[in-house]
C-alpha positions as CSV (number, residue, x, y, z in Angstrom):
1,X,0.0,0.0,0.0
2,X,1.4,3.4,-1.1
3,X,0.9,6.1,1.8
4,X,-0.4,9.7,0.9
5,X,2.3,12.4,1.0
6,X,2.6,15.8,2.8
7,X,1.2,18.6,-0.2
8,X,4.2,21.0,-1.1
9,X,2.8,24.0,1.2
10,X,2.8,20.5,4.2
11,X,-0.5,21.5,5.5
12,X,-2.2,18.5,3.7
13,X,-2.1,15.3,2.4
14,X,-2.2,14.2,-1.0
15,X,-1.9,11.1,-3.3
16,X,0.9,9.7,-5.9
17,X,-1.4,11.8,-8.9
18,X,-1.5,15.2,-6.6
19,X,-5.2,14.9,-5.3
20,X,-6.4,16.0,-1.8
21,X,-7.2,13.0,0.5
22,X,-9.6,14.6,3.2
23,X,-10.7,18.4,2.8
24,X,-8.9,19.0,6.1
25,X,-6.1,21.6,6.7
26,X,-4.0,21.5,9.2
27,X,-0.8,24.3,9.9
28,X,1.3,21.6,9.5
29,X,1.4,17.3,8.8
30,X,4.1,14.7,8.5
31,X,4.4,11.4,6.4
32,X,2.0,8.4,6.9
33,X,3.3,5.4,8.5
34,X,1.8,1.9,8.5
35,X,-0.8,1.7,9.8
36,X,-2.0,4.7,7.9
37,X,-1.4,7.6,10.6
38,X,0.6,10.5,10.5
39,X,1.2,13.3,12.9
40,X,-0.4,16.7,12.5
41,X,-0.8,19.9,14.3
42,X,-2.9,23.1,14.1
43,X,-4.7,25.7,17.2
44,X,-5.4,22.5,19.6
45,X,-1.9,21.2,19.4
46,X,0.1,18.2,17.5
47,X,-2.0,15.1,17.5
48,X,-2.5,12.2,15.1
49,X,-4.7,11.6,12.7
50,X,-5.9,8.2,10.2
51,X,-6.6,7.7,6.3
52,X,-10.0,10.1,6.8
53,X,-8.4,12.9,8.4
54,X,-9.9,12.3,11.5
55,X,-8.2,12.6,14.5
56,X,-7.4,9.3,16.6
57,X,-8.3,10.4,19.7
58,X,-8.6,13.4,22.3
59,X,-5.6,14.2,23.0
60,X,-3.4,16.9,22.2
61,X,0.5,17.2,22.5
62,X,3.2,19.7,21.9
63,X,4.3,17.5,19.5
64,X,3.3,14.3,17.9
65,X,6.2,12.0,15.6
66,X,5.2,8.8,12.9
67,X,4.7,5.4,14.1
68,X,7.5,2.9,14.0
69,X,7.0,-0.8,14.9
70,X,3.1,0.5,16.5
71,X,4.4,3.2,18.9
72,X,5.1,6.7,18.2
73,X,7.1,9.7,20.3
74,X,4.9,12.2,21.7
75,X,5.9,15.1,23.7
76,X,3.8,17.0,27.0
77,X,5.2,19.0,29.3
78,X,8.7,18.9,27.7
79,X,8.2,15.1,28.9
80,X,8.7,12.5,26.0
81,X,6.2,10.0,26.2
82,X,5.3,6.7,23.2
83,X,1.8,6.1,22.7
84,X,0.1,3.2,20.9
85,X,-2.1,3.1,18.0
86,X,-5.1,3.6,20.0
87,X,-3.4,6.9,21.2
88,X,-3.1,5.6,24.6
89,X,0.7,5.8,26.7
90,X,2.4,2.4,26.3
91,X,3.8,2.2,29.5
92,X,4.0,5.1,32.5
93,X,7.5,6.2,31.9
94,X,9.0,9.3,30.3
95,X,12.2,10.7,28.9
96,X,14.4,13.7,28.0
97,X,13.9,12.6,24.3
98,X,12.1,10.1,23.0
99,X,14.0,8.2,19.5
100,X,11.7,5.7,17.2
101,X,11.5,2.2,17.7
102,X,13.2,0.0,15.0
103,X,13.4,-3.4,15.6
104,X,11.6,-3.8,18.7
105,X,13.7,-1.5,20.7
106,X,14.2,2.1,21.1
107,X,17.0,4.6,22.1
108,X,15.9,7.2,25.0
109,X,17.7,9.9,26.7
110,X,17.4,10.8,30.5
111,X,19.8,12.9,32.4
112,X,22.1,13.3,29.9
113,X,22.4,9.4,29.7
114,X,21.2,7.4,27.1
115,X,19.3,4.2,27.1
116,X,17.6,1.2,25.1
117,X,14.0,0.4,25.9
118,X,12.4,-2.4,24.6
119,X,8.4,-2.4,23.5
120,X,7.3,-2.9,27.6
121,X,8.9,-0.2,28.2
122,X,11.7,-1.7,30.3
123,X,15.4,-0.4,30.3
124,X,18.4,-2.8,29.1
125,X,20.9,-1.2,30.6
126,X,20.0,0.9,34.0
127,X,23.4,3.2,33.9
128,X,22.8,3.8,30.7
129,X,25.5,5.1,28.0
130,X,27.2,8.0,26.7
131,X,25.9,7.1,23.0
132,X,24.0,4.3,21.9
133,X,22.5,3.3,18.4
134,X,20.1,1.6,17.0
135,X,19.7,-2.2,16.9
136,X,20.7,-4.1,13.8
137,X,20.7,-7.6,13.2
138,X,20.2,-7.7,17.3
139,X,23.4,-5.8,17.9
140,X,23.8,-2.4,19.0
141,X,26.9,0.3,19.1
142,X,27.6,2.0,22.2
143,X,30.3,4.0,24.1
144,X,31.2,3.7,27.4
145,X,32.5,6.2,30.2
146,X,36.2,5.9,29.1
147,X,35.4,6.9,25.0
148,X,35.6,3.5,23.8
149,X,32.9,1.6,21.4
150,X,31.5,-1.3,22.5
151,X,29.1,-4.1,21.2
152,X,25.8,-4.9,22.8
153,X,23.1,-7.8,22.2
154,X,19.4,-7.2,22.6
155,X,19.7,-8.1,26.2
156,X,21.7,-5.2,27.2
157,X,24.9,-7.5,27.9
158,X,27.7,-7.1,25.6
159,X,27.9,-8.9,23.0
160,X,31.9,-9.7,23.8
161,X,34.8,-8.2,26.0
162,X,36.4,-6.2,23.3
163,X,36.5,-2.4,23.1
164,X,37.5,0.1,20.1
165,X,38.1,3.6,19.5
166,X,36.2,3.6,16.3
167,X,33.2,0.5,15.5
168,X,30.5,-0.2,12.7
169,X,27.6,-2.5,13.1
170,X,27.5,-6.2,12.3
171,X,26.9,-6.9,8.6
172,X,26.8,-10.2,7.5
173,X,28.8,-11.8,10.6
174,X,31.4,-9.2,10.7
175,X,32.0,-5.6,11.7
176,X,35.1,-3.0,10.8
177,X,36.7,-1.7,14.2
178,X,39.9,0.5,14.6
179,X,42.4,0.5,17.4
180,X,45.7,2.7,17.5
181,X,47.7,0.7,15.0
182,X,44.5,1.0,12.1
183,X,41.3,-0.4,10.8
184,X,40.3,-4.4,10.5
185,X,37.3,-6.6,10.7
186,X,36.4,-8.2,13.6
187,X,33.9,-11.3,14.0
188,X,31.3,-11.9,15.9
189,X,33.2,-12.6,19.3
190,X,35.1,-9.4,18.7
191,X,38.1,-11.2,17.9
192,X,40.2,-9.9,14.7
193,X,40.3,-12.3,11.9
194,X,43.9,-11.3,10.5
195,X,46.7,-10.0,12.4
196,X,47.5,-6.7,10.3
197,X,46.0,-2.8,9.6
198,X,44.6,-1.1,7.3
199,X,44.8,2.5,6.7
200,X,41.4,2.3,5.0
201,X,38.7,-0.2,5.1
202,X,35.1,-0.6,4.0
203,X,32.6,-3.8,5.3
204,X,32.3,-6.7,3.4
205,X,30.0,-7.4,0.6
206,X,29.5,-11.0,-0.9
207,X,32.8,-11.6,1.2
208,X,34.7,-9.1,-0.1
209,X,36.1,-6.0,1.4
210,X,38.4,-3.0,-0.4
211,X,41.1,-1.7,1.5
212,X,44.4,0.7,1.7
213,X,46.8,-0.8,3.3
214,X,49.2,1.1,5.6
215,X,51.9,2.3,2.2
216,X,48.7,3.2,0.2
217,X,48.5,-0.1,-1.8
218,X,45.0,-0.8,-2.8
219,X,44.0,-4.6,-1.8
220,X,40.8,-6.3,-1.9
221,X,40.8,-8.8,1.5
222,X,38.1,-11.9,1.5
223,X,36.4,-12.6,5.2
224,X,39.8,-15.5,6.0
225,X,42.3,-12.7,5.8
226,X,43.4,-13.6,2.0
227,X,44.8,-10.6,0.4
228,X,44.9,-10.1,-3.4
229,X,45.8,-7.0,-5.2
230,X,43.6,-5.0,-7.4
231,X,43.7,-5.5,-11.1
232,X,45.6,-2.2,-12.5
233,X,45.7,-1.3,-8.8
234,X,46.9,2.4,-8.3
235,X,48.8,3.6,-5.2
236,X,47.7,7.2,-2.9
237,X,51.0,8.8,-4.0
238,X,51.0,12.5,-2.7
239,X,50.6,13.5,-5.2
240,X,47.6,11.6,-6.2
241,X,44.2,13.4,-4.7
242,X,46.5,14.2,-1.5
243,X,46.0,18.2,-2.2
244,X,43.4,19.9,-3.4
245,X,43.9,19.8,-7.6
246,X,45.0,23.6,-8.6
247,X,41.6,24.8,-10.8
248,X,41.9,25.6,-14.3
249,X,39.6,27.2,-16.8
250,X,39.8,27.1,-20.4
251,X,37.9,27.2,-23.3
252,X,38.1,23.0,-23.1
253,X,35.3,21.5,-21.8
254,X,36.8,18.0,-21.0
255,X,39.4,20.0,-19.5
256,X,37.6,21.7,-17.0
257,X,35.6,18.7,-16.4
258,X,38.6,16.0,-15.8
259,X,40.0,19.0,-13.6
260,X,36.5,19.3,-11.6
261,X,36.4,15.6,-11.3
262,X,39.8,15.1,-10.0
263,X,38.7,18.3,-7.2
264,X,35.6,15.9,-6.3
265,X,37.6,12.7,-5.8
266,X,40.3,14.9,-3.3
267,X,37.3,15.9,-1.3
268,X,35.6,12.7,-1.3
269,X,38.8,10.7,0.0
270,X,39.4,13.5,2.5
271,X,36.0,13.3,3.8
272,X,36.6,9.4,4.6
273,X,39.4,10.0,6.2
274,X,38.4,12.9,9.0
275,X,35.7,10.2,9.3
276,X,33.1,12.8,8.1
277,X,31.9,9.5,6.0
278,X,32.2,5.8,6.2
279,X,31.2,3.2,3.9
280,X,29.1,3.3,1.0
281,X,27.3,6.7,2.6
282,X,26.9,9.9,1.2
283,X,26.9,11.5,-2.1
284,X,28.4,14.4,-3.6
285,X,27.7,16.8,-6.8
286,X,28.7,19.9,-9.0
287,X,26.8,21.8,-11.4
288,X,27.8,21.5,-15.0
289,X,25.3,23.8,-16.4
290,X,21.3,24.4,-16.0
291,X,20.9,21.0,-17.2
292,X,23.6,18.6,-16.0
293,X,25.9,17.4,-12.9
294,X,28.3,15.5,-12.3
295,X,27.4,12.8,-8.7
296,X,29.2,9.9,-7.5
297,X,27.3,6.8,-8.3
298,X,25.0,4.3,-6.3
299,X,26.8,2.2,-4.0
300,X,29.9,4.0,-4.2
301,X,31.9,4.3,-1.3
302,X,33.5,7.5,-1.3
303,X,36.7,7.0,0.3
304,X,37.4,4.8,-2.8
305,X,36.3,6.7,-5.3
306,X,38.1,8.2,-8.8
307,X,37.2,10.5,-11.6
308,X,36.2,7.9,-13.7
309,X,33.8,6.7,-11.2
310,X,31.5,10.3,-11.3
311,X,28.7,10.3,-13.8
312,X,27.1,13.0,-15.7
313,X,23.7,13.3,-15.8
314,X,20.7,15.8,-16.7
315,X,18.5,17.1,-13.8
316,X,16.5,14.7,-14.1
317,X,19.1,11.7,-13.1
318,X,19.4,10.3,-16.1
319,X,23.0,9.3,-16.7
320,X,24.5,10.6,-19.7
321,X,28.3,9.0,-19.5
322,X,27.9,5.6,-18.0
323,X,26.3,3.2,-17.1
324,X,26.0,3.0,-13.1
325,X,23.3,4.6,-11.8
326,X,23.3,8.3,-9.9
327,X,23.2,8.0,-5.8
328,X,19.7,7.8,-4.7
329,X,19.5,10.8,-3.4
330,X,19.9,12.6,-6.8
331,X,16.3,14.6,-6.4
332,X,18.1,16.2,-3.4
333,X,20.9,18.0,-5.2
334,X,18.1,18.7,-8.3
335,X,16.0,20.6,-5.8
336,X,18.9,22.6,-4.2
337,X,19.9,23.6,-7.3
338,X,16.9,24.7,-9.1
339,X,15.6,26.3,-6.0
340,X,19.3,27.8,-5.4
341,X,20.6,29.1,-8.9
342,X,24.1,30.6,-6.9
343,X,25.0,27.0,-5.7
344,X,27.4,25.2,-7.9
345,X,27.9,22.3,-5.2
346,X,26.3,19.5,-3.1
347,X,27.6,17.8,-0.1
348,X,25.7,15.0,1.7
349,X,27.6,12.9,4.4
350,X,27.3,11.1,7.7
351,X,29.3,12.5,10.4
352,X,28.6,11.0,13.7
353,X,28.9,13.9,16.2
354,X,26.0,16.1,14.0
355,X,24.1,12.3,13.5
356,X,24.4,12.2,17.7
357,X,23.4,15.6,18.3
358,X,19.9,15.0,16.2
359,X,19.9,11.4,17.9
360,X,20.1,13.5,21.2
361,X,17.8,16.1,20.6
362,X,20.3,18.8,20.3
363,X,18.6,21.8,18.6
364,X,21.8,23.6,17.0
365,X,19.7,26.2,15.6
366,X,19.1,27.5,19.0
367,X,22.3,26.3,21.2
368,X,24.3,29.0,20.4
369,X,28.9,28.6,19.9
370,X,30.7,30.8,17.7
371,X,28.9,28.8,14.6
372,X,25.9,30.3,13.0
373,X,22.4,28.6,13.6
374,X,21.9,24.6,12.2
375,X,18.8,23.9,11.5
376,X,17.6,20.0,12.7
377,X,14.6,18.8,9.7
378,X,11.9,16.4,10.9
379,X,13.0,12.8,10.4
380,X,12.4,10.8,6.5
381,X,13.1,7.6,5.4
382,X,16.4,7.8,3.7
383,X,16.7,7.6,-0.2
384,X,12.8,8.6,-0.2
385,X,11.1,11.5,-1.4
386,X,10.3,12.2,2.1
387,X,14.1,13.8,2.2
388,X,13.6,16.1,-0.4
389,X,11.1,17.1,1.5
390,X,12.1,17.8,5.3
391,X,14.9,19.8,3.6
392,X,12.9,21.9,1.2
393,X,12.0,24.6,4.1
394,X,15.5,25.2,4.8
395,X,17.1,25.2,0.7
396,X,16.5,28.6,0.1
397,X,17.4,31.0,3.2
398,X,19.8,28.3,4.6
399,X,23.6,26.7,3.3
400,X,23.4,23.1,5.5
401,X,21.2,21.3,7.5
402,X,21.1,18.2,9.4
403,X,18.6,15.4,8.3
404,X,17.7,14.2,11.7
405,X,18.8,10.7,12.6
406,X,20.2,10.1,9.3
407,X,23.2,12.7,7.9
408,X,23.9,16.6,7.0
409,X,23.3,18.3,3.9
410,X,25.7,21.3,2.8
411,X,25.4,23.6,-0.4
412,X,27.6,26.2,-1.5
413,X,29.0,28.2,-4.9
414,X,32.0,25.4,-5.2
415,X,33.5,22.7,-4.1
416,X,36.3,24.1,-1.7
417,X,33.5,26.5,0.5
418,X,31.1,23.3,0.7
419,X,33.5,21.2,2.4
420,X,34.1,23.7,4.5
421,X,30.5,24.1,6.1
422,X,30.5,20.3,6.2
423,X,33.7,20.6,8.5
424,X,32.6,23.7,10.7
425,X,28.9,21.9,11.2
426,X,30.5,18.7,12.2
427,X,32.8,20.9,14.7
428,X,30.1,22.6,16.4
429,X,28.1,19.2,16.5
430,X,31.1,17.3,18.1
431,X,31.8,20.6,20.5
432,X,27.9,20.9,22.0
433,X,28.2,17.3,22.0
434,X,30.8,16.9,24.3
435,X,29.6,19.9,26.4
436,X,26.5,18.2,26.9
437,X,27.7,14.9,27.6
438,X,29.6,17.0,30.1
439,X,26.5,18.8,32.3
440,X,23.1,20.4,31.1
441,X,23.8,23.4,28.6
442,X,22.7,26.7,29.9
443,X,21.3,28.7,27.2
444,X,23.5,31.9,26.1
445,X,22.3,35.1,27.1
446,X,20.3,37.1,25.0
447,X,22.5,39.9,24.9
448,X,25.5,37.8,23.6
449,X,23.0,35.9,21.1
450,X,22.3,39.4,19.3
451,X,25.9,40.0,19.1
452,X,26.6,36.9,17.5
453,X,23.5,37.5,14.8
454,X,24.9,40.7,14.5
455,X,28.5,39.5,13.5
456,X,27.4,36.5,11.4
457,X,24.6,39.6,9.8
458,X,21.4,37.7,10.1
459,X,18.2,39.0,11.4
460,X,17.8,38.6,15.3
461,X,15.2,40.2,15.9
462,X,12.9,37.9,13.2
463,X,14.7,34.9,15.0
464,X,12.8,32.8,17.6
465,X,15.0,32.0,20.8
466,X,12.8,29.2,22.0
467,X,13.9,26.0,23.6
468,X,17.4,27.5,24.0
């Protein structure tokens, strides 16, 4: 079944061919969810409503969030609260902030801890964590008091005795961790399944891993430890993508092109390796022209990539120099640039401190360092529409965003001042994350907000200061 869609203005809902479903309007809606409800809010507050547009019970909230797994976040009182589909509270407990469930279990935050719940309610873990993840494939990331990552099962007891200082989730048996000496893959009793590093490493897919090892060869590694080497393997000489290209513009079109390609592939492989991206996450694009881009492909892992491995396509994704297909997200760069005709580039990544913030709660539009205001869109479904539109609001007055619980999007005029707002957005993530893993953040007086708006020149006095 194929849910109705918030209307473009996202006071409505509307089908695939663009009709109204109720005659309703609300000031604002979010996506459907199975089993056919989505969260609304108008004068009375946020509440829920079904198929009709009628509302599924009494209540109203400060705010209401989709259904995941039966239950949805609510919020009263600045208390976070799930409900069930019959709008009653699951079970009498509430929380700082409130994540969705996936999987049967949810990540909550109390006291500047965090915590997984399962669908009773009940906590895994009673001291909680300093981050936790989602559940996949019954196995959680988490950190503990000393910084390192840890593996957890779905009964809150880890999973086994080792600890990291970088870890990825379980896929297909195995899991990439990192100690002092590099990356490697570890099995499912956290024991390494080769003795060596790697300066570089993606997971394995159909038993096969790509990897740098520690004097930039490029090796592919199967899931016993074999290494082979790369057919026409190239080395990371430094001179090779380990600067920023110098631009040139001539009157050559594959010139400038190659040249842009080669500037793309720098910032990609840079990206990986200040960990802004990991594995096959991400995407990245430049405007050609009106009608075309160049974006890294489906499936590509970024850290890996080349020239050769960007495609050109029209606006409307249709590769026109190979034939891979454009990253999903494709209709995200489309809209930012026909909405944005000054921006000549695209960045979406994953870094983990901006990820943790949304994760958290962490409104960095209104805590305040010495980084302009980040603006936190509701949660979509990645590769959907539904991220094309929880950004749209913030494309034409704003140059990034974080897509909450999934990634960060920045645009800019080129590549170089992209990257940039990627990096400084991460920053201030990772520093309010740290503060507040610290003690609670006291909001910034008002006096010292305005000078801030004044020095970055946006408008204070048009800017709400709520929930500081």
């Amino acid at each position: 079944m194929q849910l109705p869609r918030p209307s473009s203005c996202g006071t409505f809902h509307i089908t695939k061919t663009g009709e109204r479903i109720y005659s309703n309007k609300f000031d604002w809606v979010l996506p459907f969810h199975n089993p056919g409800l989505a969260p609304v809010g108008d004068a009375s507050g946020s509440y829920h409503i079904d198929l009709k547009g009628m509302p599924l019970y009494a209540q109203r909230y400060q705010r209401t969030f989709g259904y995941y797994d039966g239950l949805a976040s609510v919020v009263m009182d600045h208390k976070w609260f799930h409900i069930d589909e019959d709008g009653k509270i699951a079970f009498g407990k509430n929380w700082d902030w409130a994540g969705n469930f996936q999987s049967g279990f949810c990540v909550v935050r109390k006291d500047n801890r965090m915590f997984h719940i399962n669908k009773q309610g009940n906590v895994l873990n009673d001291s909680g964590w300093t981050y936790a993840g989602d559940f996949r494939d019954k196995i959680s990331v988490v950190r503990d008091n000393n910084g390192f990552y840890r593996h957890i099962n779905n009964k809150g007891d880890f999973a086994h005795d080792m600890k990291f200082q970088q870890l990825g989730v379980y896929h297909k048996g195995f899991a990439v961790a990192k100690d002092v000496d590099g990356w490697f893959h570890i099995d499912l009793n956290g024991n390494q399944i080769y003795p060596f590093r790697f300066q570089e490493l993606e997971p394995f897919y159909n038993g096969i891993a790509k990897a740098v090892m520690l004097d930039g060869i490029e090796v592919l590694i199967d899931e016993k430890g074999k290494v082979a080497p790369i057919e026409n393997q190239r080395t990371f000489q430094p001179e090779d993508y380990s600067t920023l290209p110098k631009q040139i513009n001539t009157k050559s079109e594959f010139v400038n092109e190659l040249n842009l390609r080669k500037e793309m592939t720098f910032i990609c492989r840079h990206m990986y390796k200040m960990g802004y991206n990991l594995t096959i996450d991400g995407n990245i694009s430049h405007r050609i022209n009106s009608e075309q881009m160049i974006i890294s492909p489906s499936g590509q892992h970024l850290g890996f990539i080349t020239p050769e491995d960007f495609i050109l396509t029209d606006m409307n994704g249709k590769s026109l120099s190979s034939d891979r297909k454009p990253s999903s997200e494709w209709k995200l760069h489309k809209e930012i640039y026909q909405l944005r005709p000054d921006i000549n580039c695209v960045i979406h990544a994953h870094p983990p401190s901006a990820i943790a913030a949304s994760v958290a709660n962490i409104d960095l539009s209104k805590v305040f360092a010495h980084y302009s205001p980040i603006p936190t869109t509701e949660f979509a479904v990645n590769c959907t529409d539904e991220v094309v539109e929880v950004l749209a609001p913030f494309i034409e007055k704003e140059n990034w965003a974080i897509l909450k619980r999934h990634g960060v999007v920045t645009w800019a005029n080129n590549l170089t001042n992209t990257f940039l707002r990627l990096e400084g957005l991460e920053q201030c993530a990772k520093i309010v994350t740290m503060a507040s893993s610290i003690t609670e953040i006291k909001p910034m007086s008002e006096d010292n907000v305005r000078k801030l708006f004044n020095m970055w020149g946006l408008d204070f006095e048009n800017y709400s200061l709520g929930g500081l």
